[in-house]
N, C-alpha and C positions, 0 to 999 in steps of 0.2 A: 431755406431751412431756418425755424425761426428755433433760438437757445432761450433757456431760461437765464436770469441772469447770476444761481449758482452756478451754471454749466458753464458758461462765457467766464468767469474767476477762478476757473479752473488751470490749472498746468496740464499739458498735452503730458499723456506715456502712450510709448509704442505699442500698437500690438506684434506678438510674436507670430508664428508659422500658422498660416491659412493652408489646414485641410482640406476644404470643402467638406460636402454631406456624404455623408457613412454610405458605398456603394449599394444598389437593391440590383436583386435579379431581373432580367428584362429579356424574352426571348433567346436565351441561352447566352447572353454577355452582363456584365458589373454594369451598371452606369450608375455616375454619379448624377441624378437627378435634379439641374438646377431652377429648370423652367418646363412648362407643361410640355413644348416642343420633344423634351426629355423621353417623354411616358410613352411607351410603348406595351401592347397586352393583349391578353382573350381571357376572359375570364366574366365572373356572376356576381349577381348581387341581389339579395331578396329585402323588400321590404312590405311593411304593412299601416295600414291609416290607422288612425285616433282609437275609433273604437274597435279595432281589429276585428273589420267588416270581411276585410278581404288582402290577400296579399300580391304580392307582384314579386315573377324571378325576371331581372331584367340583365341579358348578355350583350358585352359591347365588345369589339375588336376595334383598340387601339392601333394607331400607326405615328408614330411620331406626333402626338396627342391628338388628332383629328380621332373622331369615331367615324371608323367606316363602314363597319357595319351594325347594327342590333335588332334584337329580338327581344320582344315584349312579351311574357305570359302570364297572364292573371288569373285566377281565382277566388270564388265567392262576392264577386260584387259586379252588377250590371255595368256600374258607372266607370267604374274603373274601367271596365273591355271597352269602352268606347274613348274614355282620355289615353289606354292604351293607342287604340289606331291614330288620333295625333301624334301620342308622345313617340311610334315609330319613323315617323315621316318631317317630324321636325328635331332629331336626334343627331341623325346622320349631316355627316360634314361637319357640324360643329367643335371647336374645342373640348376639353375636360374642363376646361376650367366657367367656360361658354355653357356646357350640359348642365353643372354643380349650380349654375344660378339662373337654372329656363324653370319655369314655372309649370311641370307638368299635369298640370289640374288637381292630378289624383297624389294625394298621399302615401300612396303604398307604391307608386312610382317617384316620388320624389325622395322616397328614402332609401327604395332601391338605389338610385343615384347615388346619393349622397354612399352607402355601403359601400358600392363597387367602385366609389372613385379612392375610397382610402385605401382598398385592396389592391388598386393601382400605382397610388402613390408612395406606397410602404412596400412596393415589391411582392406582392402575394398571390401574384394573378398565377391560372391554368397552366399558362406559357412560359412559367419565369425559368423555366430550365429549358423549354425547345428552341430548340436554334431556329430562328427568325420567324417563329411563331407561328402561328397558323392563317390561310390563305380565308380573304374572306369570303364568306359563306359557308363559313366553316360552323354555325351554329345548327343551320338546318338538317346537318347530318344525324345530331342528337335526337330530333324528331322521327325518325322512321318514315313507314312507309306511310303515303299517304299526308306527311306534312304536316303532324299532330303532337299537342303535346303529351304527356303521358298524366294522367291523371287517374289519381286513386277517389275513391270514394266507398265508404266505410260509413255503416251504424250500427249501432247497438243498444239495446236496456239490458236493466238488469233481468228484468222480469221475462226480457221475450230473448235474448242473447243477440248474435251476431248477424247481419246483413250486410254481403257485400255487392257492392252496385256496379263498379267501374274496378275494373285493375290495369295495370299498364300495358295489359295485348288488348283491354276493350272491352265493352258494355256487359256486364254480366248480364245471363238470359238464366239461369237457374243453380242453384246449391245442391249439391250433393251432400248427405246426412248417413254418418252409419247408424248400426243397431243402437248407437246411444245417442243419436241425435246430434254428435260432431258433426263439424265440416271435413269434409275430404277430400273436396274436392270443386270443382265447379264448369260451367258450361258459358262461353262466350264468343260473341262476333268481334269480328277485327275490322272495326269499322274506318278506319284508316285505309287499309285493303279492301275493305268491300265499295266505298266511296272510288277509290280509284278504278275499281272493274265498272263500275257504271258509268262512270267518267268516259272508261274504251268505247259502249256502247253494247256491255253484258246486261242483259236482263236484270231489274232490279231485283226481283223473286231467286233467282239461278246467283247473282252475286252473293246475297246475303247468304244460302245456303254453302255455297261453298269456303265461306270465312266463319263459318263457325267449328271452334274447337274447344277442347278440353281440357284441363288442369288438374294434375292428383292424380287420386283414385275411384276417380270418376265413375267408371263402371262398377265398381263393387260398391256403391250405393245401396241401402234399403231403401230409401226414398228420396225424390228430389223436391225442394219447394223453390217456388219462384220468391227473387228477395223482396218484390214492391208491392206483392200482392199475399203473400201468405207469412 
């Protein structure tokens, strides 16, 4: 340790009573967090690149700061879903503080990171109140059936109004419209569940029919229009 040589002319004073750091919640106990070993969690973290192409929600399960498990989901950007499938496969095992400075191509997973490790280090995580957190592979419960994420998709003008494409049971196939040309409703496959029935070895024609349903008031429609074509 090298001194200045104000600091070396200096007279020694005591320091008084060592606290330690102000305790954070951490899977239902206090700990006082001094080293990443510390950090324990489950919990999210979203981030998005430069030009806000596309974003990333990235989940990690801490264990006495190893990640042990995570899940990567992006949206809106090609590049990203592919530094995604690295940035799953080179995450795990690693420290937090090892993850905070891997270089995961994508910008919108790097700042996921960065997000979710302060939400870990400040005590904010999913878990900070369940007792000994949750087991991992505990993310892909979030996903449902079929193993998907949930993805909305929405447009509109002014001039033509609303189009919905995606909702979170699945690909919209038709709008329902009443007498004044509202939404009321709409018509979708659950393409999570229909993937999995063809998966068994159901017919793909027979899967797809039987995963389709409907939302609202559906049947009291005066007219349906399709959203990507009318």
């Amino acid at each position: 340790m090298i001194y200045t040589t104000e600091v070396q002319h200096m007279c020694p004073v005591a320091k008084g009573a060592y606290h330690g750091p102000a305790p954070i919640p951490e899977e239902g106990k206090w700990v006082q967090a001094k080293q990443i070993s510390d950090i324990s969690g489950f919990t999210h973290g979203v981030g998005w690149c430069a030009p806000q192409q596309g974003a990333c929600k990235l989940t990690l399960n801490v264990k006495e700061g190893i990640i042990e498990e995570a899940l990567i989901e992006t949206l809106g950007c090609s590049g990203m879903t592919h530094s995604a499938a690295m940035a799953s496969e080179i995450l795990i095992g690693k420290t937090l503080l090892e993850a905070l400075n891997t270089d995961l191509v994508c910008d919108a997973i790097n700042v996921a990171m960065r997000e979710i490790f302060k939400q870990l280090a400040y005590g904010r995580s999913q878990t900070a109140f369940s007792e000994n957190g949750l087991p991992v592979g505990a993310s892909l419960e979030d996903l449902g059936k079929g193993l998907r994420s949930q993805v909305g998709t929405m447009f509109g003008t002014r001039e033509k109004g609303v189009r919905y494409l995606e909702m979170a049971e699945g690909y919209v196939l038709n709008i329902a419209l009443d007498d004044d040309s509202e939404v009321i409703g709409y018509k979708f496959v659950h393409l999570g569940k229909m993937m999995e029935a063809i998966r068994k070895g159901v017919d793909p024609r027979e899967a797809y029919e039987q995963n389709i349903k409907t939302y609202g008031r559906y049947d009291d429609a005066a007219r349906y229009i399709d959203p990507r074509k009318e």
